[in-house]
VEXLOMI-459515 format. One record per residue: x, y, z of N, C-alpha, C, O in turn; residue number from 0. Coordinates in steps of 0.001 Angstrom, whole numbers, always signed. Example, Ala and Ser with C-alpha at 12.3 -4.5 7.8 and 13.67 -1.06 7.14 Angstrom:
<roros>
+---------+---------+---------+---------+---------+---------+---------+---------+---------+---------+---------+---------+------+
|    n.xx |    n.yy |    n.zz |   ca.xx |   ca.yy |   ca.zz |    c.xx |    c.yy |    c.zz |    o.xx |    o.yy |    o.zz | resi |
+---------+---------+---------+---------+---------+---------+---------+---------+---------+---------+---------+---------+------+
|  +13190 |   -5690 |   +7800 |  +12300 |   -4500 |   +7800 |  +13200 |   -3300 |   +7800 |  +14236 |   -3319 |   +8465 |    0 |
|  +12850 |   -2250 |   +7080 |  +13670 |   -1060 |   +7140 |  +12900 |     +30 |   +7870 |  +13409 |   +1138 |   +8039 |    1 |
+---------+---------+---------+---------+---------+---------+---------+---------+---------+---------+---------+---------+------+
</roros>
This chain:
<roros>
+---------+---------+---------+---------+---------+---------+---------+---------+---------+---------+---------+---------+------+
|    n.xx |    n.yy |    n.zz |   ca.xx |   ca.yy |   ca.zz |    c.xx |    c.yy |    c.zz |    o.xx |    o.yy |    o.zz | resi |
+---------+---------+---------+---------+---------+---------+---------+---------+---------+---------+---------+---------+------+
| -178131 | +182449 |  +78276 | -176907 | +182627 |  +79048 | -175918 | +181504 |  +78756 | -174732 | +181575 |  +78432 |    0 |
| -176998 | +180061 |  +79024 | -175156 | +179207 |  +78475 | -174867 | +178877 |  +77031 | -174026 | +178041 |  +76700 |    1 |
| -175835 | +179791 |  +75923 | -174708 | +180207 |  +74459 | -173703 | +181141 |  +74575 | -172592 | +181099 |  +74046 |    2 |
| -174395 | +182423 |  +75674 | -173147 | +182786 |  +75583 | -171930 | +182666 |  +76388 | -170904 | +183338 |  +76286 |    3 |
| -172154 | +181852 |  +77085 | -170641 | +181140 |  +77633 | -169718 | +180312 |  +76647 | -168526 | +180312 |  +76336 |    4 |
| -170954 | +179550 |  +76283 | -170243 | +178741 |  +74988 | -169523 | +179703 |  +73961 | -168388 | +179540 |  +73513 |    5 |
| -170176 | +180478 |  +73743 | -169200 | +181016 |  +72474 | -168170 | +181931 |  +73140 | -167506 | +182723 |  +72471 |    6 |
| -168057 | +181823 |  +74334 | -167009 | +183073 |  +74800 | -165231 | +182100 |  +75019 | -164053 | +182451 |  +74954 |    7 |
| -165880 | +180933 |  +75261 | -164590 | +179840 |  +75428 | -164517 | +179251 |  +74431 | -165468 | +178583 |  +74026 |    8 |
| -163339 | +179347 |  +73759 | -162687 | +178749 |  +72740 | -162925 | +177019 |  +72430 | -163126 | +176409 |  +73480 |    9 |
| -162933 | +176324 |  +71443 | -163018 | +175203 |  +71590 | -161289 | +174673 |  +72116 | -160457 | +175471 |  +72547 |   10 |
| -161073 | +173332 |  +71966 | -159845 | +172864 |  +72173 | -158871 | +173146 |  +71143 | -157715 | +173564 |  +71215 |   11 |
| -159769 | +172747 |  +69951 | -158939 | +172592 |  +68725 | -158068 | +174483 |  +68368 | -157025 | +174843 |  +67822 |   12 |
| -159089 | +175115 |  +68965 | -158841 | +176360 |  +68538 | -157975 | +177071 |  +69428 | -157430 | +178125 |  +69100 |   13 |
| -157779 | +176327 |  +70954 | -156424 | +176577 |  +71921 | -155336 | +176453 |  +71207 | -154504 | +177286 |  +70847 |   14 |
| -155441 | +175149 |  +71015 | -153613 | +174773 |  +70413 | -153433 | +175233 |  +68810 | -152322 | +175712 |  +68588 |   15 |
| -154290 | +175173 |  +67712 | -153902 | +176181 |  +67088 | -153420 | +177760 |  +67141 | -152820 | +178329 |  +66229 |   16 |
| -153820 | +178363 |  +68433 | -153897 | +179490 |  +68205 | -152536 | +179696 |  +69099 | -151890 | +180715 |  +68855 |   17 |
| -152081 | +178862 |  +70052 | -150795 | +178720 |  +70288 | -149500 | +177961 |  +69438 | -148352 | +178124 |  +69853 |   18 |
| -149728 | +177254 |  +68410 | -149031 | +176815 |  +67419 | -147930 | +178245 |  +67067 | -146700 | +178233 |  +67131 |   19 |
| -148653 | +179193 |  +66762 | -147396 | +180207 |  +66014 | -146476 | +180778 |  +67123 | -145334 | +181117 |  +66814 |   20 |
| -146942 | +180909 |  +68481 | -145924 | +181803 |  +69443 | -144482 | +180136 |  +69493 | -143279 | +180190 |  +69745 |   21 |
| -145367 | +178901 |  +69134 | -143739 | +178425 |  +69368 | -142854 | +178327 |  +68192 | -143266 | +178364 |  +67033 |   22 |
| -141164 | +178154 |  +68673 | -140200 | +178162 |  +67490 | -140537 | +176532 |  +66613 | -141207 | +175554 |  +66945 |   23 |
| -139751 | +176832 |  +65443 | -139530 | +175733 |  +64727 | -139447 | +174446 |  +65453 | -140042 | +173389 |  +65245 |   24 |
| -138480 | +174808 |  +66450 | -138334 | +173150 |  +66835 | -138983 | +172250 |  +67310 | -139130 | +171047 |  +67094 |   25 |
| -139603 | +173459 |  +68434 | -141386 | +172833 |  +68890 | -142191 | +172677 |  +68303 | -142959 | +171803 |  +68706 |   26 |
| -142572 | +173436 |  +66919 | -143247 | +173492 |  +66236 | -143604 | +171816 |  +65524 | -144705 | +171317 |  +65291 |   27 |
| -142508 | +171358 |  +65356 | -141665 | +170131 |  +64715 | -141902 | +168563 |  +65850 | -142127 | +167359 |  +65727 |   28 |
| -141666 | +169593 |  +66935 | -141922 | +169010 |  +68030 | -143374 | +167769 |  +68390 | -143439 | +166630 |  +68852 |   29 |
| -144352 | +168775 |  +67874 | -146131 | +168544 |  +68188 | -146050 | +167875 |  +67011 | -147146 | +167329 |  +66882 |   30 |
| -145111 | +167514 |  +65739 | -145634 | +166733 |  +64827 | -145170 | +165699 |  +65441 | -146083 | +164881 |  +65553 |   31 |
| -143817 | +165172 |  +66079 | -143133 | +164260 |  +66320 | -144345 | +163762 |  +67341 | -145369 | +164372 |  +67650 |   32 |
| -143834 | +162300 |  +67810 | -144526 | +161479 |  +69303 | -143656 | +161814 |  +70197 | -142498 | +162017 |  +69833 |   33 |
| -143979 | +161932 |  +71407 | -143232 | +162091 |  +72431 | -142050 | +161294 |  +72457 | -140981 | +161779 |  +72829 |   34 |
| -142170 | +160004 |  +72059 | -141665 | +158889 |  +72129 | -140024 | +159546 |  +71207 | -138999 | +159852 |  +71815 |   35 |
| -140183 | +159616 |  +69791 | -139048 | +159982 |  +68838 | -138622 | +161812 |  +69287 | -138018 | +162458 |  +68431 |   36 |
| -138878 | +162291 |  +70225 | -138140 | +163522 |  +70479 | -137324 | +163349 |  +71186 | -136564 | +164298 |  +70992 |   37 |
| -136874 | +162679 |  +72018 | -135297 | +162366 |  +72964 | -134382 | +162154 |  +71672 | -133277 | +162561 |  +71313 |   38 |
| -135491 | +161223 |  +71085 | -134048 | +160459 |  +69925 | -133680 | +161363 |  +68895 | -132690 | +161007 |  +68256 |   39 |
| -134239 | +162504 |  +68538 | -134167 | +163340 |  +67834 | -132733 | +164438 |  +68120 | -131738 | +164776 |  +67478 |   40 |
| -133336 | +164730 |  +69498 | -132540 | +166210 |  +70431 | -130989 | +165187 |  +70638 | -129998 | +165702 |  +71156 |   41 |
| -130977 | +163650 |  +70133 | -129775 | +163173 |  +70687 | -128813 | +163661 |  +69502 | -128244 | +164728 |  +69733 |   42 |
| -128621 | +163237 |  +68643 | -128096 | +163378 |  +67155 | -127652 | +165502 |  +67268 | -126491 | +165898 |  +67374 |   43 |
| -128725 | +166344 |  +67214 | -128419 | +167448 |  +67584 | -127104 | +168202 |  +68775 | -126419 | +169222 |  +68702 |   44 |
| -127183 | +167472 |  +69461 | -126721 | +167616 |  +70621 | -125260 | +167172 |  +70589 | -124332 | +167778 |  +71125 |   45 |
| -125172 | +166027 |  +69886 | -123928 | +165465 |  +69159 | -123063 | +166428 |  +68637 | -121919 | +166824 |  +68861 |   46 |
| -124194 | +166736 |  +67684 | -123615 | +167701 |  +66322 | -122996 | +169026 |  +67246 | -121853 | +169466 |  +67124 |   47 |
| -124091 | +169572 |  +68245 | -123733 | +170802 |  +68669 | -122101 | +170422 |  +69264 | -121080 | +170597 |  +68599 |   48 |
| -122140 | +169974 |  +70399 | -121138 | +169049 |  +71044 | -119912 | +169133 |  +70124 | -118961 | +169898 |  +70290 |   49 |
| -120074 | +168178 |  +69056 | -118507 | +168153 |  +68113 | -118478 | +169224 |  +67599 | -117393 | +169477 |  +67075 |   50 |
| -119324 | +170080 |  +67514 | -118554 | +171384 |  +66445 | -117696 | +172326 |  +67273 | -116560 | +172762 |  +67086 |   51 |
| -118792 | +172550 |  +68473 | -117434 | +173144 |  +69926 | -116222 | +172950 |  +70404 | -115461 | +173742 |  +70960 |   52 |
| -116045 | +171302 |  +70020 | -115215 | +170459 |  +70393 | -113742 | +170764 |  +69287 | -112589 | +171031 |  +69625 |   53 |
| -114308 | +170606 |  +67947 | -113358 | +170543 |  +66784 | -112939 | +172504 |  +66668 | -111934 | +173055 |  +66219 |   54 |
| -114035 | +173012 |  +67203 | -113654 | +174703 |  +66916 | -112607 | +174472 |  +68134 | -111442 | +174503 |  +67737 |   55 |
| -112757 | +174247 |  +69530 | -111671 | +173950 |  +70083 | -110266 | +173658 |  +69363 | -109269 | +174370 |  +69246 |   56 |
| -110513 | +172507 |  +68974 | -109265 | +171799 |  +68598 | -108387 | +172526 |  +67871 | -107224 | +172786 |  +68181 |   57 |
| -109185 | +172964 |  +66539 | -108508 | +174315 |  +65707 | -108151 | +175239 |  +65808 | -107470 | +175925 |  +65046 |   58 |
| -108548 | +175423 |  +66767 | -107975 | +177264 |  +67444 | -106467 | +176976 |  +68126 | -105423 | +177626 |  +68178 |   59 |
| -106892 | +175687 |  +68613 | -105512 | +175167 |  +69356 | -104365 | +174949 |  +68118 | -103345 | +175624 |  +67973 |   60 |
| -104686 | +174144 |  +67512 | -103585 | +173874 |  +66478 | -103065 | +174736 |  +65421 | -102142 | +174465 |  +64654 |   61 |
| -103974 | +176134 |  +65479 | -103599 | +177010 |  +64883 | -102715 | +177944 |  +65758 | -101705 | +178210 |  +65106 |   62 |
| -102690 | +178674 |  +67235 | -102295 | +178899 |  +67761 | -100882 | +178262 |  +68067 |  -99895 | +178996 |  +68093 |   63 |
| -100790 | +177124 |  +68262 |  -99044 | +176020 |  +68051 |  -98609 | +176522 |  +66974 |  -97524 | +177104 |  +66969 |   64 |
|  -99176 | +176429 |  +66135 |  -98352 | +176354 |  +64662 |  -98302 | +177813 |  +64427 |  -97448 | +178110 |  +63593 |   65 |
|  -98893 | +178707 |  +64862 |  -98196 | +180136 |  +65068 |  -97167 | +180029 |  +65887 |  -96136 | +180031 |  +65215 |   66 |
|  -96987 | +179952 |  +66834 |  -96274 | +179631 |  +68347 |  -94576 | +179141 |  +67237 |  -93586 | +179859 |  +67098 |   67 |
|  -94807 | +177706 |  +66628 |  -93361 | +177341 |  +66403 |  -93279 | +177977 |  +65121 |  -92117 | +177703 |  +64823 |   68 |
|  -93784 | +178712 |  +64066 |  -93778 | +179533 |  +62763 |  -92431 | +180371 |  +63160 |  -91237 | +180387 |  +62859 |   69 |
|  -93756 | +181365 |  +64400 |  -92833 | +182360 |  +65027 |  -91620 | +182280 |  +65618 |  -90799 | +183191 |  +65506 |   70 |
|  -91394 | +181197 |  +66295 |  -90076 | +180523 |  +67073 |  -88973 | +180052 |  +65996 |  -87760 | +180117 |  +66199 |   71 |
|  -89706 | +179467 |  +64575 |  -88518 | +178964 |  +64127 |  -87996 | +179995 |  +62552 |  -87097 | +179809 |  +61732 |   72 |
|  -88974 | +180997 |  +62675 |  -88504 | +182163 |  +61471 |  -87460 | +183070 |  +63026 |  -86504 | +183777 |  +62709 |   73 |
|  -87654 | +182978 |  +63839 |  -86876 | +183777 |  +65178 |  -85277 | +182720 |  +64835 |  -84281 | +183265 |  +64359 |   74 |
|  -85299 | +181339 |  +65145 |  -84441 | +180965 |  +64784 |  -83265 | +180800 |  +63849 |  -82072 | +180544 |  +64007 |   75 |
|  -84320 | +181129 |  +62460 |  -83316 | +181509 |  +61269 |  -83071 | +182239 |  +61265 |  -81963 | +182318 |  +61796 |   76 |
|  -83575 | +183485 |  +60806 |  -82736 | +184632 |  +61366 |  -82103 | +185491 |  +62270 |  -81879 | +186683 |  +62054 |   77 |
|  -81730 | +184685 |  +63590 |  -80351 | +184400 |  +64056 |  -79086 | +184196 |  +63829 |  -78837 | +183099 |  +63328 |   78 |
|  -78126 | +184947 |  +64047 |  -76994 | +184881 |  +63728 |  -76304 | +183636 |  +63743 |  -75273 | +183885 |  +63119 |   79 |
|  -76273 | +182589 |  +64048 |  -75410 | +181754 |  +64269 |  -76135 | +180425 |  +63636 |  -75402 | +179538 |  +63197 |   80 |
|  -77528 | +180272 |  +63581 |  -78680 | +179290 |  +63486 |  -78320 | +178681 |  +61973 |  -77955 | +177529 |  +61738 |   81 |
|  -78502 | +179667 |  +61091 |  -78605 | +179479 |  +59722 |  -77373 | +178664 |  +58704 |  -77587 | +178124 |  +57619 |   82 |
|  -76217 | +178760 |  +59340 |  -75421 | +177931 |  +59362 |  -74893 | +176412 |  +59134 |  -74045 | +175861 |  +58432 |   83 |
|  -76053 | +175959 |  +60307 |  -76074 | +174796 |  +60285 |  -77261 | +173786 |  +59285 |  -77160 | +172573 |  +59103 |   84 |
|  -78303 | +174648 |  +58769 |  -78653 | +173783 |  +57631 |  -78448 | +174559 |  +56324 |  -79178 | +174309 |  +55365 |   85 |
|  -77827 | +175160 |  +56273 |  -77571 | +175645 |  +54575 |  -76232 | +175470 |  +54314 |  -75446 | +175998 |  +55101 |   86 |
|  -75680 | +174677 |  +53128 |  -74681 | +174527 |  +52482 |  -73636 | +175512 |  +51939 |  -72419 | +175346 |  +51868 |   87 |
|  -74494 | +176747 |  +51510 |  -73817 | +177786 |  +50888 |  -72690 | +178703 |  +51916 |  -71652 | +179326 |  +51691 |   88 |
|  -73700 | +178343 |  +53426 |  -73033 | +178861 |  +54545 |  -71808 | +178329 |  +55053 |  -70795 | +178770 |  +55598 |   89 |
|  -72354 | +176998 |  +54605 |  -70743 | +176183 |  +55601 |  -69640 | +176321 |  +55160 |  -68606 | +176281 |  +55826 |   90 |
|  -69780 | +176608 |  +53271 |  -68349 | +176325 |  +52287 |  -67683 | +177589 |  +52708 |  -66475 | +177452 |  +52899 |   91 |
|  -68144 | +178743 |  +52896 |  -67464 | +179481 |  +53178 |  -66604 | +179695 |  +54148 |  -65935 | +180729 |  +54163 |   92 |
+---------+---------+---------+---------+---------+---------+---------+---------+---------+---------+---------+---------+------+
</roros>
């Protein structure tokens, strides 16, 4: 009776291998690291994630302006009265 208990429970080694594949990469990466170097790891990441949100921000913005005065100042030139004042060919006449 207690062989076959024994062989019905897994050893240790054969727990955490056999849970090794249900986790992702990062954990995976994780169990190689020490507890110790995984904060310092997820910091640098977190950065990265952080500024890329940050700069996709920024760009959307500065693309949006620079549509904004494109549109405002092709509206301006071709206006009747606008074009006048920086072209030469306009004034001699």
């Amino acid at each position: 009776m207690r062989s076959f208990l024994r062989a019905s429970v897994p050893r240790r080694d054969q727990q955490r291998s056999a849970a090794v594949p249900m986790l992702g990469h990062v954990q995976r990466a994780g169990l190689l690291l020490s507890s110790g170097l995984r904060p310092l790891l997820s910091i640098p990441i977190l950065c990265y994630r952080v500024g890329m949100l940050w700069l996709e921000k920024i760009m959307r913005t500065i693309f949006i302006v620079w549509e904004i005065l494109f549109k405002f100042d092709s509206y301006l030139y071709y206006s009747s009265n606008f074009s006048q004042f920086f072209h030469t060919e306009n004034r001699a006449k």
